[in-house]
Phi, psi and omega in degrees: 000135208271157180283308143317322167283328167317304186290304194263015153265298196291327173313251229315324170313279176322322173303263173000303183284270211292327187064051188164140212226133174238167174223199180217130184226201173197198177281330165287316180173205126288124208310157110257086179314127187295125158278185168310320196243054173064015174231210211220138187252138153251086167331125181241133162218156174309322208212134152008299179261344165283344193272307154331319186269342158322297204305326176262001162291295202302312130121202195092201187246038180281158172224147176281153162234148175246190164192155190278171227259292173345302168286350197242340161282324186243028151243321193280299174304344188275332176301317188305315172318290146359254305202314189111344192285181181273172146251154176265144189229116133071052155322127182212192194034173205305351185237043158034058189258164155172189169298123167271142193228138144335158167281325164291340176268334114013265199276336138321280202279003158245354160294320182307313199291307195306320172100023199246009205061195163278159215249113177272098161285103195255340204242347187090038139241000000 
């Protein structure tokens, strides 16, 4: 398994285990950065100091925030869909790369990690 696939296996463990997501923001937002495959992501990490250390890649006035795994599966993923973007899962090393996901592939693998099943995509994304 690739270091990335590694970094977005252990995301979905730590969510489960923790109940809780972090991002990164400002007074403006959140980075969503263009990926490889042209479209634009909202980076997620499990824990505190990683989403902190995104905040000091990336540099600004950014802060980790968190939200609970509840609020962020059934309000936050779903908005992203709205917009088209992808998430980004637990981005790491200096140029902040890792795996991007559907909002549905997302929410599969973290209903599995949960022990809840599969994600009835009722909206088509």
């Amino acid at each position: 398994m690739s270091q990335s696939g590694a970094q977005a296996a252990a995301f979905f463990r730590e969510v489960a285990r923790h109940r809780q997501v972090w991002y990164v923001c400002d007074e403006q937002g959140s980075p969503v950065p263009l990926t490889s495959s042209g479209k634009r992501a909202f980076p997620y990490w499990p824990s505190q100091a990683r989403a902190d250390r995104a905040a000091s890649i990336w540099g600004g006035d950014l802060r980790a925030v968190s939200v609970s795994v509840e609020t962020w599966r059934d309000n936050e993923l779903p908005d992203l869909t709205d917009g088209d973007h992808r998430v980004g899962i637990n981005w790491s090393e200096p140029r902040l790369v890792g795996w991007d996901f559907t909002v549905t592939e997302v929410l599969n693998r973290l209903n599995h990690a949960l022990g809840e099943g599969p994600y009835a995509d009722t909206a088509g994304g």
